[in-house]
N, C-alpha and C positions, 0 to 999 in steps of 0.2 A: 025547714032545711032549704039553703039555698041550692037552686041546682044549678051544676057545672057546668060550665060553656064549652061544648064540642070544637075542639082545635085537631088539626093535622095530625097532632099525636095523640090522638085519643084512641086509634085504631090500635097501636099499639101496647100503649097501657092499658092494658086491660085485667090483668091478672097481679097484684100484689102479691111478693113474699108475706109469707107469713111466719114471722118468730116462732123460735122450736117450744113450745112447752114441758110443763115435767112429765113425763109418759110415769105415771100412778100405776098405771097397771103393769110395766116389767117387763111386758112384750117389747122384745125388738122389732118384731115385725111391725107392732103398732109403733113403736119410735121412727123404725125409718119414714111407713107411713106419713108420719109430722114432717118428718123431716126433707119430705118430697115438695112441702112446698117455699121450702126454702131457699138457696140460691147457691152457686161454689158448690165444694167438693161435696155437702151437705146435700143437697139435690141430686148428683151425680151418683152417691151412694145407694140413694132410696132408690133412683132410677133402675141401678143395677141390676136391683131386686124385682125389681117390677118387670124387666126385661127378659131375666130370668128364666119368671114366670109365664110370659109373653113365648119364649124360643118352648119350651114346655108344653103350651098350648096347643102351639101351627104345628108340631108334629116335625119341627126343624131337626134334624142332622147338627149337632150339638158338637164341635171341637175346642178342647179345651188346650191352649197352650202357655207354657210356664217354664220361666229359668230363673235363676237367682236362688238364693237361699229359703226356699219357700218349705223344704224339711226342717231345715236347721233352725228355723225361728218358729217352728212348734206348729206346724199346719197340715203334718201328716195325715191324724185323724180325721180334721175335717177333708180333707182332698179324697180318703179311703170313702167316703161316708156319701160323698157324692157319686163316687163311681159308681161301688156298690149298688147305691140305688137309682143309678142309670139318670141321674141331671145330666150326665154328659154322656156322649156317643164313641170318640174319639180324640185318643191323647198325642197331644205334640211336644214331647219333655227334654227339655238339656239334660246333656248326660252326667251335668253334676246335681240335678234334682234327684235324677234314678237309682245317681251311686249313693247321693245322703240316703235315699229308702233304702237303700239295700242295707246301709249301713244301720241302721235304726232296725229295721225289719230282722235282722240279724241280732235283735237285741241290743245294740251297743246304744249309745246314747250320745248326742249334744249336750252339751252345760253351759250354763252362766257363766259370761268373765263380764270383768271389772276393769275398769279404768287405770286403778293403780296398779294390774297387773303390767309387767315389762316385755317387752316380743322376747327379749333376751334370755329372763326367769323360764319364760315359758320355751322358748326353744330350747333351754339346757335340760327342759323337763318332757322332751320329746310331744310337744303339746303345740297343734294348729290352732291358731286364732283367725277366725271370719268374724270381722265385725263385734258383734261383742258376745260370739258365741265360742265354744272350747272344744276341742275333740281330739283325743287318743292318736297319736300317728300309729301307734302300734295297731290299733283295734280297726285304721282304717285298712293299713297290710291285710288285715285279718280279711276284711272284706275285698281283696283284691283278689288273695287267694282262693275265697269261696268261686269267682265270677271265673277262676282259671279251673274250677274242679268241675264246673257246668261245661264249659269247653271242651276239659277232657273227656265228658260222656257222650260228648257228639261222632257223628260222622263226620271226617277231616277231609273227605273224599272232596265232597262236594262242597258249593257256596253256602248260605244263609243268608237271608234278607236279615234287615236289623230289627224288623218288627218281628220276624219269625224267633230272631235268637231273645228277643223281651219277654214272647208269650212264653219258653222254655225258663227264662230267669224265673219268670211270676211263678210257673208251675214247680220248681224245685223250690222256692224260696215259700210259696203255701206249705209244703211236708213238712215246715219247718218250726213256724215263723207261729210266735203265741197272739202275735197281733197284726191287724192288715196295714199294709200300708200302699202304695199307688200299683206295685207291681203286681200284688198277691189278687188285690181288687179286682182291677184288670184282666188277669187270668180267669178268677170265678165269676166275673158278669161278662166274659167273652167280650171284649172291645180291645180295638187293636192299640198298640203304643208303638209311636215311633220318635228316633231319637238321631235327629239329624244331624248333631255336632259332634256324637260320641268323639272320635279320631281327636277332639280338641279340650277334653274333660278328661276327668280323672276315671272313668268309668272304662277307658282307653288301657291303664294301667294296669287292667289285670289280663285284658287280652294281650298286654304285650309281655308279661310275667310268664304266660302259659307259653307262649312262643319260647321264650328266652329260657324258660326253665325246663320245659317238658318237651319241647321241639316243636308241639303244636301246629301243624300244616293250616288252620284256618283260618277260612277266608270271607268275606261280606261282598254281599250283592248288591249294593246301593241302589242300583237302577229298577231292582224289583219293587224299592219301598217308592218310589215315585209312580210308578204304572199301578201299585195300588191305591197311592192317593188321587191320582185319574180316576182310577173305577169308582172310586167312593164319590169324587165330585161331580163325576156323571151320570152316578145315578140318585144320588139327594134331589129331591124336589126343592123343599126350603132350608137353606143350609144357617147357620150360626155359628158364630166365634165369641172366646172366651180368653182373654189374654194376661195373662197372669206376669209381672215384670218387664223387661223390656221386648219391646214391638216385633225386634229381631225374631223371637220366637217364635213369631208366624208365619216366616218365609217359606215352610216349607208348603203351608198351604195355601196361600200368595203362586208357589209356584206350580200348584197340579190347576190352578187357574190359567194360570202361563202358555203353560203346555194340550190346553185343552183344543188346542186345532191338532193336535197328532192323532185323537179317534175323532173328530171333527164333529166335537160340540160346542154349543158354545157358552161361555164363561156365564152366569148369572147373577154372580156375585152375592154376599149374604146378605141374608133379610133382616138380622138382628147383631148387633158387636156389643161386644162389653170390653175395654182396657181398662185395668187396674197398674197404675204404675208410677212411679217418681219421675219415668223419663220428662225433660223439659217439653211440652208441647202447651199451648195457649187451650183456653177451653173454649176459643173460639172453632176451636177444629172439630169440634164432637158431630158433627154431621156434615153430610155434601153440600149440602146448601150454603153454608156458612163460607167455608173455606178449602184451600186443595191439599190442605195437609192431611181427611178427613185414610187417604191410601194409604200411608205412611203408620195411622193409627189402629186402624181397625183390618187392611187390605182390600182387597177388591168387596166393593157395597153396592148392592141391587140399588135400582130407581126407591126413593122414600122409603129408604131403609130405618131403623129404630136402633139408635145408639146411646152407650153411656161413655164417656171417658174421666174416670177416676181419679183423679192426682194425688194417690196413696200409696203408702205402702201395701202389697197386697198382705203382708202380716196383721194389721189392723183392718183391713174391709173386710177380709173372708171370715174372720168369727163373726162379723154382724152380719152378712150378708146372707153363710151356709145357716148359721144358728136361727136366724127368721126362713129360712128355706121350709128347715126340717118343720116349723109352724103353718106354712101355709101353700107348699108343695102338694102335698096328698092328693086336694080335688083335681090337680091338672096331671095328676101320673094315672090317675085310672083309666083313662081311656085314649093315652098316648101311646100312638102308633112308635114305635122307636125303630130304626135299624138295626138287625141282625146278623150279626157276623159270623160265621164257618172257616173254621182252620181246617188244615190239612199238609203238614207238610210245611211245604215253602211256599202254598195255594192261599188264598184265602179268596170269601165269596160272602157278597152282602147282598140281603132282601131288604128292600124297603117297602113295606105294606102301604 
């Protein structure tokens, strides 16, 4: 064999892709595996995975945030699956994520549409179309009204944070509900949800139903769910993010970074990101080193932080990514430290071990 002559770029090339082969054994975990040394979205996916597992490890503070249609395109169960079994710590959810669970969680269902269905056909047949999914306008009323029946059993006296009236949704909507889905999760593995855009979502709609119908005196604390994403950032040691659709979704915890000179800590950014998303960004941005777009995708990133940036639907990564989870998650949950959350009220209080 002849040997290669050492050039300027030999430092660099040092590592080959390698073509995906046929993964024989069935495992997605061993597919991503292969498929980590590959290049493009292909790489980015397995990365995911591996990061994952990586936030799982260091005993990170785990936020998961997500908007877009991610019930509606059938990802409920796997999102319930990771709560439940604490892959993540803390939820960051548009409020038309929480209102499709509520809506599903309430039994009703999304459907298949088709192309040669017509907006027209279907709006004569009281029927919303996202995408190329179907839903009941009647059965969504249905769920508007459930979210004004929780209202009415509150005290009107006083405010409510938005996380506090979630934990109350989840807890009414468990009595209920034959199957989990983000809110019920959340309630039974105590981790908090917060839902910054509600006022601009459909999830809006039945608080203002309750108003308009029942007289409804209630009111939201907004500023309370901020001084608790303070508290939560100030006291994570290693924190992570999880970004499910567009980047927006992460503002809110982008902003308890922000704000971290008001108890005068200071910001340390996370250790591990994961975005999953269609937004347009180069995947030349997936870390700090590369490029400065790296805030925009993932938010404030500690010094040699470890990231992935997906350029997919998260409809299509989350069944490979949670479905190899559940195969090779167990060794790193046995002796993860997680944070602990404490309700009370409008209180809440977190140990991190």
């Amino acid at each position: 064999m002849v040997a290669q002559k050492k050039t300027k770029a030999s430092k660099f090339l040092t590592v080959p892709t390698r073509p995906v082969p046929i993964d024989r054994d069935r495992s997605v975990a061993g597919l991503l595996e292969k498929m980590e040394g590959a290049g493009f979205g292909a790489r980015q996916l397995a990365e995911a995975h591996r990061i994952w597992l990586d936030m799982l490890d260091d005993n990170s503070t785990i936020y998961m945030c997500a908007s877009g249609n991610v019930i509606s395109s059938g990802m409920r169960r796997l999102l319930a699956y990771v709560i439940k079994n604490r892959f993540v710590d803390v939820l960051v959810m548009s409020g038309s994520v929480l209102y499709q669970d509520i809506h599903e969680t309430l039994g009703r269902n999304h459907y298949q549409g088709h192309p040669s269905m017509s907006d027209e056909e279907l709006a004569a047949s009281d029927i919303a179309r996202v995408g190329d999914v179907l839903a009941n306008r009647e059965e969504f009323q249905e769920a508007d009204e459930w979210v004004g029946s929780v209202i009415n059993q509150l005290d009107q006296s006083r405010a409510y944070s938005v996380r506090e009236f979630m934990h109350l949704m989840g807890r009414e909507l468990a009595e209920i509900a034959h199957e989990d889905g983000i809110m019920t999760s959340a309630f039974k593995s105590r981790i908090p949800v917060y839902c910054p855009d509600l006022q601009a979502t459909e999830l809006s709609v039945g608080v203002a139903r309750a108003r308009f119908e029942k007289k409804a005196q209630f009111t939201f604390d907004m500023t309370h769910d901020t001084i608790e994403m303070m508290q939560i950032a100030q006291k994570t040691r290693n924190s992570a993010i999880i970004t499910l659709g567009s980047s927006n979704s992460q503002n809110m915890v982008n902003v308890a970074e922000v704000s971290s000179y008001i108890n005068r800590t200071n910001p340390r950014g996370h250790k591990y990101a994961i975005s999953i998303t269609t937004d347009s960004v180069p995947l030349d941005g997936r870390t700090p080193s590369y490029s400065s777009n790296h805030t925009s995708n993932f938010g404030k990133l500690g010094k040699g932080a470890t990231t992935a940036f997906v350029p997919c639907d998260p409809s299509i990564a989350l069944p490979m990514i949670i479905t190899a989870l559940s195969q090779t998650a167990a060794k790193f949950m046995k002796g993860r430290k997680r944070p602990n959350f404490s309700f009370s009220g409008k209180d809440m209080s977190i140990d991190v071990p």
